[in-house]
N, C-alpha and C positions, 0 to 999 in steps of 0.2 A: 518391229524396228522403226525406226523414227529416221526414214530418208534424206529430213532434211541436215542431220549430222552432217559434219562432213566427213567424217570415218567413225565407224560403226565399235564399240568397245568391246573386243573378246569377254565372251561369256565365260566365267570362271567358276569350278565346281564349285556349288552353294548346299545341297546336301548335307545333314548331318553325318551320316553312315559314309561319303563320298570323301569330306572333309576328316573325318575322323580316320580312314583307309590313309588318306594322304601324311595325316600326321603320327600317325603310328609308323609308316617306314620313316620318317625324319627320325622318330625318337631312337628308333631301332641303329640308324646310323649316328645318331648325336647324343642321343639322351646319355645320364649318368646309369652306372650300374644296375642301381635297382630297378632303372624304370628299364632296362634293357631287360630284365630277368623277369620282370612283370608281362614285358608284351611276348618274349617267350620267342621261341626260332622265327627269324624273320623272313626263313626260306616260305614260312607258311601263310604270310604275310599277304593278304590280295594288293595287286596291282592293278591298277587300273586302265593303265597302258597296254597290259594286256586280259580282256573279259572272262577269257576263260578259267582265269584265278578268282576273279569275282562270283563267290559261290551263294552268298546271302540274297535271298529274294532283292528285301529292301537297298542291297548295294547295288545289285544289278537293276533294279528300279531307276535310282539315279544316274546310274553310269550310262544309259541309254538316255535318257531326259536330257543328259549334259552332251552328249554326244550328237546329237541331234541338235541342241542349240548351238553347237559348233559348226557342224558342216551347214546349217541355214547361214550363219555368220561367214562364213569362208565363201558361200555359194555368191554372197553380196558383196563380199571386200575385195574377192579376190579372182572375180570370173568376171570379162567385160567381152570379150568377143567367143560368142560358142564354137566359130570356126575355129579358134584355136586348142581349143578344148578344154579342158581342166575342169567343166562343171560336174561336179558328184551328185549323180542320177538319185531320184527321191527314192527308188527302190534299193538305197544301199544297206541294209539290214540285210536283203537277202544276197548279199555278195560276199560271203567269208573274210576276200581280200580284202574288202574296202572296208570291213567290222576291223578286220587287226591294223590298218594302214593308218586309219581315222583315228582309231583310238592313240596310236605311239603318236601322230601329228597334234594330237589333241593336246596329250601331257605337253609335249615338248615347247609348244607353244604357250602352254599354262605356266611351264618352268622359267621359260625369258619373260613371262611380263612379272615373276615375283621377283628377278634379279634386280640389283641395286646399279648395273651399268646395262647398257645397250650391246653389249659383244654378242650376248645369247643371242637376242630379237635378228641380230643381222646374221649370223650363222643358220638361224631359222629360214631366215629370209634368201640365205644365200647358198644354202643347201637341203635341207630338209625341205619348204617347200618348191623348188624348181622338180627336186628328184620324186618326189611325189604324185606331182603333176604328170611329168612325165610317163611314171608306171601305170598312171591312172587313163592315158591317151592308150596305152600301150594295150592293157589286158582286159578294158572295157570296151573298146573303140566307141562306137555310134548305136552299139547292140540295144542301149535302154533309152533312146535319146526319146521316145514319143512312148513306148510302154515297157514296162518290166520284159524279157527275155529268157525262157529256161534256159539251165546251163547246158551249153553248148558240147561239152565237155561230161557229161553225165554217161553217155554210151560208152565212153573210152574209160571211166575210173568203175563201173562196174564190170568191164572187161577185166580190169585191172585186180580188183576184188575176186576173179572167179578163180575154179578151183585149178585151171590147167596153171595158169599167169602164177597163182600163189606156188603153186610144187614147185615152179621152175626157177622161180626165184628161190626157196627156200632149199633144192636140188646143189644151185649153184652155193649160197653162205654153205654148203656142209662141203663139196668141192675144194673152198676159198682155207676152209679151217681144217681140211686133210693136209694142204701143206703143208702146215706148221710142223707136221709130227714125220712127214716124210723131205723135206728139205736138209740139206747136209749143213752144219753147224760148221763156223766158218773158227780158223783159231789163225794166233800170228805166234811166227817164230820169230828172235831177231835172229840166229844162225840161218834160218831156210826159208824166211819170207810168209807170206801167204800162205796157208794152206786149208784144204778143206778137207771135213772128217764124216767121211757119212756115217749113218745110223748103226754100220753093222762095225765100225772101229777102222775102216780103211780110212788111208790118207792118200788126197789126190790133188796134184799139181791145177793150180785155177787157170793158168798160162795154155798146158798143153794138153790136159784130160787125165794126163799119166796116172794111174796108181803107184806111190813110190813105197818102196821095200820098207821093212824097219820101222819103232813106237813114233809116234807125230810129235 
């Protein structure tokens, strides 16, 4: 980067593979029919805002390369006192959150500089990155500020993975979807109001518990 700027120009995906992802979901949304039926379901479409749709070596090549030129760019433009935090630590590849947080900040910021008025950039500016920032003080604190740090949190998600944690969870979803089939079915009269019909054909007042005599 060249210092002496006096602001630094966002790095904008230059890839082939990266540029051609971008412009495939544009056609996908704009293009005319045939080119919509050419690029085919757009649910299948890689995003680049989020990686984990980015399945092609060569995309996910660039999509780090670009990502990387961004948080260097952000780390200059946009961090001036570390006490207040916001600088995204050079080990962020290994932080899952800061892989998918990066990357939506990345597009979105890519999106306001292609628009033809300034509403996006300040919206950017006036939400996306404050709210950013913040998550970024919040679930990294100071933990990488001098070296990368194992996740803290590793003992407790293969707790979470084992086999007591999974039964008990998977105990309760069969619990959650017994009621459905044991719950009394609710019907409305306009002569008699409310009423509830349990499973074996009785009908019973919601008010008072009552079972009342006679068809619901």
């Amino acid at each position: 980067m060249n210092d002496r700027w006096l602001a630094q120009r966002f790095p904008m995906p230059t890839g082939p593979e990266l540029q051609g992802a971008y412009n495939d979901l544009y056609l996908a949304a704009n293009g005319d029919e045939a080119t919509k039926k050419r690029i085919g379901n757009p649910k299948d479409l890689p995003r680049p805002w989020d990686p984990p749709t980015c399945t092609s070596q060569e995309l996910r090549t660039e999509l780090w390369d670009w990502l990387d030129a961004v948080v260097t760019w952000f780390n200059h433009e946009y961090v001036w006192d570390l006490g207040s935090g916001g600088f995204i630590p050079a080990c962020w590849p290994l932080h899952p959150h800061l892989v998918h947080e990066i990357a939506v900040l990345a597009d979105q910021r890519r999106r306001a500089g292609i628009d033809t008025t300034s509403a996006s950039l300040e919206e950017w500016h006036r939400y996306s990155l404050p709210a950013f920032t913040e998550r970024l003080r919040t679930r990294t604190k100071a933990l990488c500020d001098d070296e990368h740090k194992a996740w803290p949190a590793r003992s407790r998600y293969t707790r979470f993975l084992g086999d007591t944690a999974t039964e008990v969870r998977a105990e309760a979803y069969k619990a959650d979807l017994a009621t459905l089939h044991a719950a009394p079915s609710r019907e409305h009269h306009q002569d008699a109001g409310l009423r509830l019909i349990t499973s074996d054909g009785q009908t019973i007042d919601p008010e008072t518990g009552e079972i009342l005599a006679g068809q619901p």
